[in-house]
PLY file of the C-alpha trace (Angstrom):
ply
format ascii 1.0
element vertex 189
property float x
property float y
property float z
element edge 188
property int vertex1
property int vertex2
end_header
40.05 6.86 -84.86
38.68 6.56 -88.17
39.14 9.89 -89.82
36.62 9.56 -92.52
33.88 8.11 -89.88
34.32 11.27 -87.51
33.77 13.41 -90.48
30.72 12.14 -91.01
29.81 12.41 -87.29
30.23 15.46 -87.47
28.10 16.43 -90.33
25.44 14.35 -89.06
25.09 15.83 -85.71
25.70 19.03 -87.16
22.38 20.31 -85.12
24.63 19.29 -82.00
27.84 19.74 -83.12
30.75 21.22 -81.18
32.09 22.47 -84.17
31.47 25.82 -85.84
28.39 25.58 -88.56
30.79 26.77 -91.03
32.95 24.12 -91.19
30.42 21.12 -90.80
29.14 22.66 -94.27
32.69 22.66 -95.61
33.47 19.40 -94.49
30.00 17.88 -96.25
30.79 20.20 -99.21
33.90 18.23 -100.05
32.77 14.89 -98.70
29.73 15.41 -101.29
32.40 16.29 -104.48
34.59 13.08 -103.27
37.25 15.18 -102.46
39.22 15.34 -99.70
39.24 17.77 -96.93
41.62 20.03 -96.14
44.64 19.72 -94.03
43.48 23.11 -91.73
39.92 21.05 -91.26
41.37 17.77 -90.40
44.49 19.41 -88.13
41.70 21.22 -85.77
39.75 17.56 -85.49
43.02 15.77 -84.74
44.00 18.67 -82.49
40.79 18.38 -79.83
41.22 14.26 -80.26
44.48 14.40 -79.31
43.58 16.42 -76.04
41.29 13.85 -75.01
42.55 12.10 -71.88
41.38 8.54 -72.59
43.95 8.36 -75.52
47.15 8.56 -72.82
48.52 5.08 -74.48
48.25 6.23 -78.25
45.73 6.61 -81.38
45.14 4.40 -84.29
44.19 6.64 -87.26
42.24 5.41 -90.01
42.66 7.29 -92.55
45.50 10.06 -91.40
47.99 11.93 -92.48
47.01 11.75 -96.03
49.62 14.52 -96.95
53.26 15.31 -96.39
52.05 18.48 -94.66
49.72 16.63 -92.28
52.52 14.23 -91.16
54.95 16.59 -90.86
52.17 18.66 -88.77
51.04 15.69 -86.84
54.81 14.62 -86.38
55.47 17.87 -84.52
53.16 16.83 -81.51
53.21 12.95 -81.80
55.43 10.34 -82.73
54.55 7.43 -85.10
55.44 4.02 -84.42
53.72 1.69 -86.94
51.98 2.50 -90.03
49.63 -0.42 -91.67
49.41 0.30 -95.21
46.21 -1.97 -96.22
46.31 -2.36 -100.30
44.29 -3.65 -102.97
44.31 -3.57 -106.97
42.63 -0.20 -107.68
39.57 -2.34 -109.67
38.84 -4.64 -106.59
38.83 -1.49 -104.55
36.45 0.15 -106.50
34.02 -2.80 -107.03
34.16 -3.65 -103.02
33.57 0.27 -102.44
30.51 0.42 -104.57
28.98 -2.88 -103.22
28.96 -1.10 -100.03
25.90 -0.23 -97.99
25.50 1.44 -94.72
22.54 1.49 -91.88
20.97 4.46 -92.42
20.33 3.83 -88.44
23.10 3.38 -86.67
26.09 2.94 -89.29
26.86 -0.89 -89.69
28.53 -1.85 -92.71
27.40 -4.60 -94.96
28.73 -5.38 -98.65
26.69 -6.85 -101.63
29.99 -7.41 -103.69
31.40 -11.20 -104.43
34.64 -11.45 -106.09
36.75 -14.38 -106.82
38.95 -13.88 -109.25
42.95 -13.85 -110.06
43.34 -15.01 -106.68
40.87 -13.15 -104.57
38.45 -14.73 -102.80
35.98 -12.56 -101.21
32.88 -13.10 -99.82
29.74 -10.65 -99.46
28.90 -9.43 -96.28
25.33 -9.26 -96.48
22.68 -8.63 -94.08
20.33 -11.70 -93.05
17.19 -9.94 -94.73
18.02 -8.19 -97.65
18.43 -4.32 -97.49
17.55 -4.50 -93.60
20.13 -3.78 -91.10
20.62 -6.86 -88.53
21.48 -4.46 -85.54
18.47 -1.93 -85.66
16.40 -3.08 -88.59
17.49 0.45 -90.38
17.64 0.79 -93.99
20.46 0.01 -95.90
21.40 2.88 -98.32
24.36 3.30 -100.22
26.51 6.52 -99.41
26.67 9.56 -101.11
30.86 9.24 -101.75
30.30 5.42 -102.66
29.03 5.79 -106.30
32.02 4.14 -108.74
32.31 7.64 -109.95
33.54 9.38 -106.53
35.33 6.53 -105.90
37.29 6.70 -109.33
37.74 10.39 -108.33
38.96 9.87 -104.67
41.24 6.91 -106.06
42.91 9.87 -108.32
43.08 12.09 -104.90
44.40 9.08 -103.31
47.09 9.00 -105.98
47.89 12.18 -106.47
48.35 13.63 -102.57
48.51 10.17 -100.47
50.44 7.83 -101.95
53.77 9.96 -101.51
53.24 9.99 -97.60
54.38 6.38 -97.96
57.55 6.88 -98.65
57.94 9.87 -95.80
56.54 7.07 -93.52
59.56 4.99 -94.70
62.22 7.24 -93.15
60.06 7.64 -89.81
58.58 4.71 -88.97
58.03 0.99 -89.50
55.50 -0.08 -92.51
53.18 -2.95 -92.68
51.79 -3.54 -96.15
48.97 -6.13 -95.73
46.39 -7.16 -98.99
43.10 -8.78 -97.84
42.73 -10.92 -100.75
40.42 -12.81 -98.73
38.68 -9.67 -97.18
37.66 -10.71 -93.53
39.02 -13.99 -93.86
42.56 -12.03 -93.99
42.03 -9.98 -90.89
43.88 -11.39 -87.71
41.45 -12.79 -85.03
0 1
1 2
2 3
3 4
4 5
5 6
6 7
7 8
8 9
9 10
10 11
11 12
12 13
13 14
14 15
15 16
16 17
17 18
18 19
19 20
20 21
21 22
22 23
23 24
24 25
25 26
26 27
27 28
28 29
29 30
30 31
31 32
32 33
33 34
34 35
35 36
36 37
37 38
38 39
39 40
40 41
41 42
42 43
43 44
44 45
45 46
46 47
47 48
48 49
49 50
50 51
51 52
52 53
53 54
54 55
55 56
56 57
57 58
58 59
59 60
60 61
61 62
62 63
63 64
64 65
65 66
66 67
67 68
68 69
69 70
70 71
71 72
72 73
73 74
74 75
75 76
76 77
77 78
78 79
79 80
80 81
81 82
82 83
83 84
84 85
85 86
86 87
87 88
88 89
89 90
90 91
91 92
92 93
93 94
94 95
95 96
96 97
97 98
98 99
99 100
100 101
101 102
102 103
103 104
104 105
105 106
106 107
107 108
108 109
109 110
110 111
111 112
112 113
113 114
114 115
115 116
116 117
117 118
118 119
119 120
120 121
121 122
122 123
123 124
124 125
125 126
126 127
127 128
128 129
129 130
130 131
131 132
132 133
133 134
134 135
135 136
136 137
137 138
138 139
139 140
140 141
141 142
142 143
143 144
144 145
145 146
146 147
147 148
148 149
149 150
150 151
151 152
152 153
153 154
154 155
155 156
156 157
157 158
158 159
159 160
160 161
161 162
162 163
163 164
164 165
165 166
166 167
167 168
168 169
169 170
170 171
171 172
172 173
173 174
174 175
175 176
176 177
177 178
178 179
179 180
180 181
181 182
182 183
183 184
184 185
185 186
186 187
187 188
């Protein structure tokens, strides 16, 4: 469950939404500024997911806990087995991040950004007509929270709040660092 993708679910069926009106607009609020939401918002999402019956054999979160509070939350009702820590250098991240563009349809991610240097090796991941979307034909926009900007500013939320969890996930669990240098050409098949 990608956190950060069922956030935006949620804002963008907000007509349809389960959730309370309230906090869709809180959650886009912060999404908008490039912050991060809050620990009560993201417990109450993780809280109905976790009732759902088809995830009986575990979660994958993408994404979560981002603070000590929210593992130490989350740890009361779950246990954590593995934790994939996925790193790059803080300029590649930002340059990948800002290359990125999204159907405006139905979601698919594509990326205009080539880099190959100091021993990365990444490859665009462009669409076969340029700014179309090869799923639905939607336009491809860039988000809102992908300006180099908001990502400099949720790099420094990142840093500030996140980062520590690591070491908490140390002492409860095993961690996996893994780099893409390659970006997809890195990912297991």
């Amino acid at each position: 469950m990608c956190i950060r993708d069922r956030l935006r679910r949620i804002v963008k069926e907000e007509n349809s939404s389960t959730y309370p009106k309230e906090l869709v607009k809180t959650i886009r609020d912060t999404m908008s500024a490039g912050k991060l939401v809050s620990d009560e918002v993201l417990l109450e999402i993780i809280g109905r997911k976790v009732l759902d019956p088809e995830i009986t054999k575990g979660v994958i979160f993408d994404g979560f806990p981002r603070t000590i509070q929210q593992l130490d939350l989350y740890r009361q009702k779950l246990p954590i087995d593995l934790v994939v820590n996925i790193t790059l250098r803080e300029d590649i991240l930002i340059e990948k991040l800002a290359g990125r563009r999204v159907c405006d349809g139905c979601g698919e991610n594509y990326n205009i950004c080539s880099i190959k240097t100091e021993g990365y090796d990444m490859d665009p991941l462009n669409p076969k007509k340029e700014g179309v979307c090869d799923k639905c034909s939607g336009k491809l926009v860039i988000r809102q929270d992908d300006t180099k900007e908001t990502v400099k500013a949720r790099l420094a939320e990142y840093n500030k709040k996140t980062a520590p969890v690591l070491g908490a996930f140390q002492k409860v669990a095993k961690v996996l660092d893994f780099e893409p240098k390659r970006g997809v050409k890195d990912y297991p098949k």
